[in-house]
FIDO-831803 format. One line per field, with one value per residue (C-alpha): residue in three letters; y, z, x. Coordinates in steps of 0.5 Angstrom, whole numbers. Layout:
! residues N
aa: ala,...
north: Y,...
up: Z,...
east: X,...
! end
This chain:
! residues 395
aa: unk,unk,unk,unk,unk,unk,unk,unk,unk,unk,unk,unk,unk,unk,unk,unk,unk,unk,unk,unk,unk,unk,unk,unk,unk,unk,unk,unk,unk,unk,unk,unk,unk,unk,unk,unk,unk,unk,unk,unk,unk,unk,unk,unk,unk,unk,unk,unk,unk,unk,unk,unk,unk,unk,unk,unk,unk,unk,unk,unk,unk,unk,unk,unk,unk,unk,unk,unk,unk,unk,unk,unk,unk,unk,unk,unk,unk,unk,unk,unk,unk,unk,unk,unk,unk,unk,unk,unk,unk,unk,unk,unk,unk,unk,unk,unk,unk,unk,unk,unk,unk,unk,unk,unk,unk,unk,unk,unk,unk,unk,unk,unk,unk,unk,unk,unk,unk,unk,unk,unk,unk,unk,unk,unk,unk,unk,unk,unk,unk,unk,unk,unk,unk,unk,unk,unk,unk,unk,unk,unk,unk,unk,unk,unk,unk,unk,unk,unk,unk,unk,unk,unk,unk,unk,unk,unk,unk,unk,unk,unk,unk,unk,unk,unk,unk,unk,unk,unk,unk,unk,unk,unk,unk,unk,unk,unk,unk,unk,unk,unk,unk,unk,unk,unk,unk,unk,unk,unk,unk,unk,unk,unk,unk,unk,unk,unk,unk,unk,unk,unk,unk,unk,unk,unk,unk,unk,unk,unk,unk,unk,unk,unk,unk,unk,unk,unk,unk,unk,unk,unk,unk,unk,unk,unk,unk,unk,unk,unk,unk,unk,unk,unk,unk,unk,unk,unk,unk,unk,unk,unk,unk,unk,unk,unk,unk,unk,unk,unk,unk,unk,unk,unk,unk,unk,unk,unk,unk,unk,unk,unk,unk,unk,unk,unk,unk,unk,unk,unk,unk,unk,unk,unk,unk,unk,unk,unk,unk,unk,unk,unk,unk,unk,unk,unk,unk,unk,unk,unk,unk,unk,unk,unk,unk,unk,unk,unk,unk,unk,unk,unk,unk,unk,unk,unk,unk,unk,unk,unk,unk,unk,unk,unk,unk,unk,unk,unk,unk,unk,unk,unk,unk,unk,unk,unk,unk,unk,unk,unk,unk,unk,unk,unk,unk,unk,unk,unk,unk,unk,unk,unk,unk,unk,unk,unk,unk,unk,unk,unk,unk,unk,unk,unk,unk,unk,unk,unk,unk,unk,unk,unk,unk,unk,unk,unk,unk,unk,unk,unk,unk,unk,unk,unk,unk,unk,unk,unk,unk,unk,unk,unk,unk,unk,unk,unk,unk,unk,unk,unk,unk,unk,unk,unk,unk,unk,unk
north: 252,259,261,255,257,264,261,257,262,266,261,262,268,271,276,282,288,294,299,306,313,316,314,316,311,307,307,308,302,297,300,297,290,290,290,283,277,273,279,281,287,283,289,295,299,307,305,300,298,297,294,289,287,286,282,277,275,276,273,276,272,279,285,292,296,304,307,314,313,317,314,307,306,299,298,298,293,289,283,283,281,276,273,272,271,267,266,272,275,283,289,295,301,308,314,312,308,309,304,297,295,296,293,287,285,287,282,285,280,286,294,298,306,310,314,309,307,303,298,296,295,291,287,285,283,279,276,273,271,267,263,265,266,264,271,267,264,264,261,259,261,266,264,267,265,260,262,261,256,258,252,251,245,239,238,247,245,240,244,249,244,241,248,249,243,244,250,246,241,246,251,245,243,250,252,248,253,259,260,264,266,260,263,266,259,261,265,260,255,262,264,256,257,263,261,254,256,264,270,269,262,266,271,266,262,268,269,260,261,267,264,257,263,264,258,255,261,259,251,253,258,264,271,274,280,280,275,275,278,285,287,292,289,282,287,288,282,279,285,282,274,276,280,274,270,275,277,269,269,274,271,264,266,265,259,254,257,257,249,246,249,245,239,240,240,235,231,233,232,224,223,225,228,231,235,237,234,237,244,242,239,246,251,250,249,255,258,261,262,259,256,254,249,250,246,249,246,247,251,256,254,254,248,249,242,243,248,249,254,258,256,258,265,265,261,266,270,270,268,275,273,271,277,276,268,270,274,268,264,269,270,264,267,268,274,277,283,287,283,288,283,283,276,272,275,276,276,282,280,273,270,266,260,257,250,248,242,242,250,250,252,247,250,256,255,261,262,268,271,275,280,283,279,280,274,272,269,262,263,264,258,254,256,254,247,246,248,243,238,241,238,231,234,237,228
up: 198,200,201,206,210,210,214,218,220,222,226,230,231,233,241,239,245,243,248,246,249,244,246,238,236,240,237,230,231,235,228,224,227,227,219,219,222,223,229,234,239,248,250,250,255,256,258,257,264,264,258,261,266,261,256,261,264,257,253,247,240,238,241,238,241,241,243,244,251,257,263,259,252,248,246,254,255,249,252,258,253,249,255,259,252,246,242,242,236,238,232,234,231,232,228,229,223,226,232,227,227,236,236,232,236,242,240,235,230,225,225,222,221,224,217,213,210,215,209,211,218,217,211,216,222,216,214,221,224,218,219,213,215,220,224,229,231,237,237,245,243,240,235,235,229,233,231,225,226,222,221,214,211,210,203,201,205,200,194,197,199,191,189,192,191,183,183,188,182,175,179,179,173,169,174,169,163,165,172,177,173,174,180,174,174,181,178,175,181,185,180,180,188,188,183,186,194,193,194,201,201,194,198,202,197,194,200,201,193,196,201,198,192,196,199,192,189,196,194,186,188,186,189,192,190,183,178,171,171,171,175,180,185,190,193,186,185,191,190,183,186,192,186,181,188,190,183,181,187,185,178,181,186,180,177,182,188,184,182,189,191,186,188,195,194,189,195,200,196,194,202,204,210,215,221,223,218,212,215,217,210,206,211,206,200,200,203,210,216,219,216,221,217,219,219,218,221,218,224,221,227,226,229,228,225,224,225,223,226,231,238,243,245,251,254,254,248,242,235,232,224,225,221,215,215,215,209,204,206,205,198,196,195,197,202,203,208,212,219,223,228,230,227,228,233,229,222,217,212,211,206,208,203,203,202,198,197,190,191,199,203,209,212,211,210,213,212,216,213,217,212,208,202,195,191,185,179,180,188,188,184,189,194,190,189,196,198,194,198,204,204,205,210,214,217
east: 262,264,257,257,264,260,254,259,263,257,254,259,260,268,267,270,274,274,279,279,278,274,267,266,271,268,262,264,268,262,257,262,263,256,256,258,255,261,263,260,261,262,266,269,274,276,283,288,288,280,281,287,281,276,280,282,274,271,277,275,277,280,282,281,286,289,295,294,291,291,295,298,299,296,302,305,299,300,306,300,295,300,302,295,291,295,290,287,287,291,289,293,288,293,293,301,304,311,309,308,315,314,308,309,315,312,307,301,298,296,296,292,292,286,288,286,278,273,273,281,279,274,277,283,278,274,281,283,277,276,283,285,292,297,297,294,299,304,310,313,321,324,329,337,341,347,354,356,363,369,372,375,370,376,374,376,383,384,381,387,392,392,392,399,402,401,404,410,410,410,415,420,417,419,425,430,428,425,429,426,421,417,414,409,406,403,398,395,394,392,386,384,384,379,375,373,373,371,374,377,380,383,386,389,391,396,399,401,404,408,412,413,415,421,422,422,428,431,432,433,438,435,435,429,430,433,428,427,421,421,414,416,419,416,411,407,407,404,399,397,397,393,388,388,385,380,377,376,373,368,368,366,360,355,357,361,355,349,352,354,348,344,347,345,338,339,342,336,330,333,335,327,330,324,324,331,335,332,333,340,341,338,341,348,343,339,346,342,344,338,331,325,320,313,307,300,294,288,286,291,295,304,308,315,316,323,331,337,342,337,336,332,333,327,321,316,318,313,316,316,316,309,306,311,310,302,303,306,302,296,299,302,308,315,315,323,324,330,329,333,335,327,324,330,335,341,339,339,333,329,325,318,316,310,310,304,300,294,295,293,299,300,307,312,320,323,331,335,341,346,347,342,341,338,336,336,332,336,335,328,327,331,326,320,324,326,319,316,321,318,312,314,319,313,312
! end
């Protein structure tokens, strides 16, 4: 069967463009694309702007192009090949590594260093004229991650308002044996507060039992500044509510997310969600600020089958976390990487997650995160869950 798809692949052979200034290189080049029969040689240019005008009447599959050139440089051309020619594949050989991270935004499918050995570049050129991976994709939008709404979902301000009304009730409860010293109780409703709805809403939560702390003496007829219980004064003990608040938030982070966030995902693969609604439903599951859901033809072409959190930014601006979706699907694997703002406007870091069906990848869910996040062992294996839902997703 491989022998077969070799065959296939060198029946019809991929046009190859080489643009460099360097006659040697040019020559080592077009020797080398002539070792594999699935390439073939139709092209090849001294200058950038040559080799503009020789890619768009040829129309090559894939484009070798430098950098280091005199007058424009590749990656000054590069948008102009991305725009005229989608579907070409665009191979940046330069003596410059620093430039990936430009030349990728800018719209390059790989990078391979002119340091490095022949056999890398040809194996690269082999692996993408074989649709092996989905680097020959060029989405139409650029995504940006939508602001985030701060509004309190309504089921925490009722998580918060219970917690302080417990409190209300103990303190009155306590006051008859204990005087003032039933504001000690509010610990225990502060530390219950941080624990279920984090160390934020802990915080705040201090601050409520607090106030209605002095409220309450007011009521029962307790001096504010002259309690039973001696702890250095009421700034001390604010400080110790507003503590207790904030550490259970961070104690509860592992446990409470990690049980919500199952019941999310539990939720969403019983409500077999497609498109949009299943990235709506696995945004707050997966604890993302955006997820893209792929679909992967068998051509290697993506389709965005669906998002949640991410906009549009531009018409005519490429995605720009192809090479990194490339890369999970090559390897089957989850890809993490530091975003910088480059893949999905906004984001810090990103996870790609093939979505595979009998071991064959046929989509990629790619969630963006406005901080840099590291995941867990727990959290990688809720990808792997939501991917395998993904696949009833993609429609």
């Amino acid at each position: 069967m491989a022998d077969e798809r070799d065959g296939a692949a060198a029946a019809v052979a991929s046009s190859v463009l080489i643009i460099d200034d360097s006659s040697a290189v040019r020559d080592g080049l077009r020797t080398l694309v002539e070792t594999d029969a699935s390439l073939r040689t139709v092209g090849e240019a001294a200058t950038a702007y040559e080799g503009v005008h020789l890619a768009l009447a040829l129309r090559p599959d894939l484009i070798l192009l430098d950098n280091e050139m005199p007058g424009r440089r590749g990656l000054e051309v590069l948008p102009v090949l991305r725009s005229a020619l989608p579907d070409t594949i665009v191979v940046v050989f330069s003596m410059s590594p620093s430039i990936s991270e430009e030349a990728y935004r800018l719209g390059a499918t790989a990078v391979v260093s002119k340091d490095g050995s022949q056999a890398r570049l040809l194996d690269t050129l082999r692996e993408l004229r074989r649709g092996q991976t989905s680097t020959t994709v060029h989405l139409s939008s650029f995504a940006r991650l939508q602001g985030r709404s701060r509004a309190i979902p309504a089921r925490d301000i009722a998580l918060l308002l219970a917690a302080v009304v417990s409190y209300v009730v103990a303190y009155l409860v306590g006051e008859p044996r204990i005087a003032a010293g039933a504001a000690a109780l509010g610990i225990a409703s502060v530390g219950a507060a941080g624990f279920l709805l984090g160390p934020a809403l802990g915080a705040v939560a201090a601050a409520l039992v607090g106030a209605i702390t002095l409220a309450l003496w007011t009521i029962t007829g307790h001096p504010v500044d002259a309690t039973e219980l001696r702890t250095g004064g009421n700034a001390v003990a604010a400080a110790v509510l507003v503590l207790v608040g904030v550490v259970a938030g961070f104690l509860r982070a592992p446990i409470v997310r990690d049980r919500r966030a199952d019941a999310l995902l539990r939720d969403t693969v019983r409500a077999h969600a497609v498109g949009d609604d299943f990235a709506r439903r696995m945004r707050p599951a997966l604890a993302a600020d955006g997820v893209m859901l792929f679909g992967l033809s068998g051509a290697g072409r993506l389709r965005i089958a669906g998002t949640a959190g991410t906009a549009d930014q531009t018409a005519d601006r490429p995605f720009l976390g192809v090479p990194a979706v490339a890369r999970a699907v090559r390897g089957t694997g989850i890809v993490t990487v530091d975003a910088g703002g480059d893949l999905v406007a906004g984001a810090r870091s990103a996870a790609f997650v093939p979505i595979l069906s009998a071991g064959t990848p046929v989509g990629v869910l790619a969630l963006f995160y406005r901080n840099a996040v590291r995941l867990s062992p727990a959290d990688m294996q809720r990808l792997r869950s939501a991917a395998t839902a993904a696949q009833g997703a993609l429609g």
